[in-house]
N, C-alpha and C positions, 0 to 999 in steps of 0.2 A: 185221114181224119183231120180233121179243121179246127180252128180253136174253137170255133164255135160247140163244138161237137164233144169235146174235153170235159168231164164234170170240171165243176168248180174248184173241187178238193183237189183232184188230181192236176189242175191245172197250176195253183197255187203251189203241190207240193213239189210240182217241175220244176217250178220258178226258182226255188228254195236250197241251197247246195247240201247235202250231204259234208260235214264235217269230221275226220276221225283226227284221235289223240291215243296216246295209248293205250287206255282203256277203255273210252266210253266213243260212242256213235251220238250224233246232233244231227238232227235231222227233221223236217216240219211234222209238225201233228199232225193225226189223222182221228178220223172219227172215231176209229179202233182204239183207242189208248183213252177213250171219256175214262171208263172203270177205272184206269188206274191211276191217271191224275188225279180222281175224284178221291182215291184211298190213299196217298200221297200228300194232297194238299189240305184234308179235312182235317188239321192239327193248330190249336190255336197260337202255339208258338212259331209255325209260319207263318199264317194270317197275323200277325201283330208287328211282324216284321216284313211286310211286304204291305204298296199302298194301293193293289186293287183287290186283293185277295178278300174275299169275304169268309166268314167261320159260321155256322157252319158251311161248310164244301159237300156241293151233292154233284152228284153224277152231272144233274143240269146244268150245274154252273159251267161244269172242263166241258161238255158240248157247247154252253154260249162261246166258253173262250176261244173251244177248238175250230168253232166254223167263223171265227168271227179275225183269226190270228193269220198272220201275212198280209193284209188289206193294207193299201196306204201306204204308211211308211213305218210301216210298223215290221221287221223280222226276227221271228219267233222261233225257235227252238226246242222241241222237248229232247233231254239228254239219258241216253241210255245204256247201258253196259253193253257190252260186246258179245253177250248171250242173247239183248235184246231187252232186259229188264226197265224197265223204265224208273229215273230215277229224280227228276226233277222238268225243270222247263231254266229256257234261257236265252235273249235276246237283245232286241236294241228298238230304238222309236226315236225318231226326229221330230221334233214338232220347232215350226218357222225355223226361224236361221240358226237357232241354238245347233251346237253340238250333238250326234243322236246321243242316247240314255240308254246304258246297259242294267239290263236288271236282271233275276235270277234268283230260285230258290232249288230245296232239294227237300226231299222226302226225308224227316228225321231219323230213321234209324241207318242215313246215308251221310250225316255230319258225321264230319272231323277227319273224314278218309281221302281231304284232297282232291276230290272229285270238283267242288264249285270251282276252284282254283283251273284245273284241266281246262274246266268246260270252256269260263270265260275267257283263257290264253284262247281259244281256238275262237271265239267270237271275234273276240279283238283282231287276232291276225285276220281273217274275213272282213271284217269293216276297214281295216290300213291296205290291207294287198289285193283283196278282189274287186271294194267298191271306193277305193280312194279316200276315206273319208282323213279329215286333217288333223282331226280332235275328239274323244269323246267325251262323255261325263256317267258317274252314275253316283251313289246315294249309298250311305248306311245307316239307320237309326243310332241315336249314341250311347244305347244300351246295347247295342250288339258286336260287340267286339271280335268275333268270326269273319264276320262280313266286312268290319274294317279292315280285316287281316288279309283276305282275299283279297279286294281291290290293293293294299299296299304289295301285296308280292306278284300281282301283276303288272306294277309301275305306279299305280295311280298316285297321284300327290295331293293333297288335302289343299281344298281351297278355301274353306268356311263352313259356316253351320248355317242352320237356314228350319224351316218347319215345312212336314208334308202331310198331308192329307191319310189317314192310315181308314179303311174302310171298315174293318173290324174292329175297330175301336169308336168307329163314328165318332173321329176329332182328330185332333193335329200332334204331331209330337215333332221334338226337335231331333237333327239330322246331322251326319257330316258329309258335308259332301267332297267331290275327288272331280279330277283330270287329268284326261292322260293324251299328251301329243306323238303324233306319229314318228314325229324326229326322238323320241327317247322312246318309242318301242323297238326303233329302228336299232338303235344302240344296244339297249341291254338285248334284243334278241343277236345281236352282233358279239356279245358279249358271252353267250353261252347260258343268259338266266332264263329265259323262255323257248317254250319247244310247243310244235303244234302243226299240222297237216292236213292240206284237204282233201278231201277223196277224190 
């Protein structure tokens, strides 16, 4: 078989590595998981904190996302338990010479169990050890103090605040944003503070 000959999805989902951590599997979307992205994401306290998410979340939408996710320079994520559950999504996008941008959410009755934590240690190590990257960046609204919390215990260090674009709110709200360089993941994973595996 040829590339030529590969669906699309499956070609994409080759491309894409399998991620495990202790409890959860990261791995590319597939068509199969629209349902349940679509009952996951359809919660307006995610869409308010995330800036492409729209509320409501239909089935249609996780299909635009899911056939539309891996393209470019975009790699995407949906994260799932280890029975196979799905439980969120999570990734990274480069756009020009910036830093890529880690982003991430989870399915609300999946807050506060450490999970987004998990997930994004295991992005992070993937963007520093498989694909070299030197630096990244990502984002938290400044009413979401979760999501602060996240990025700071996985290294990130606060650079400023700044506005983004929130699509479920159709307007802008203010942000903090983070960085985190390879040379200080390199350390505290040296250090024993972060753990994370790839398949």
């Amino acid at each position: 078989m040829t590339l030529l000959e590969i669906p699309s999805e499956q070609y994409r989902e080759r491309s894409i590595p399998v991620l495990e951590t202790e409890r959860l599997v990261l791995r590319a979307p597939r068509l199969g998981d629209a349902k349940a992205v679509a009952m996951l994401a359809n919660d307006r306290r995610i869409a308010e904190n995330t800036a492409r998410i729209p509320h409501p979340y239909r089935t249609g939408d996780a299909e635009d996302f899911i056939s539309t996710a891996n393209l470019g320079s975009e790699t995407v994520f949906v994260i799932a338990q280890r029975n196979g559950a799905l439980v969120g999504a999570c990734g990274f996008s480069q756009l020009d010479r910036h830093p890529p941008e880690i982003g991430y959410w989870l399915g609300v009755k999946f807050w506060g169990k450490g999970y987004a934590t998990e997930a994004v240690r295991a992005v992070i190590d993937h963007a520093f050890t498989d694909l070299d990257h030197e630096a990244l960046q990502s984002s938290a609204r400044v009413t979401n103090p979760a999501s602060r919390r996240v990025l700071e215990k996985c290294g990130f260090q606060w650079t400023g605040v700044g506005l983004t674009r929130i699509r479920a709110l159709n307007s802008s709200a203010p942000i903090d944003k983070f960085r985190l360089d390879r040379g200080l993941w390199v350390s505290l994973k040296s250090w024993g503070k972060v753990t994370s595996r790839v398949a």
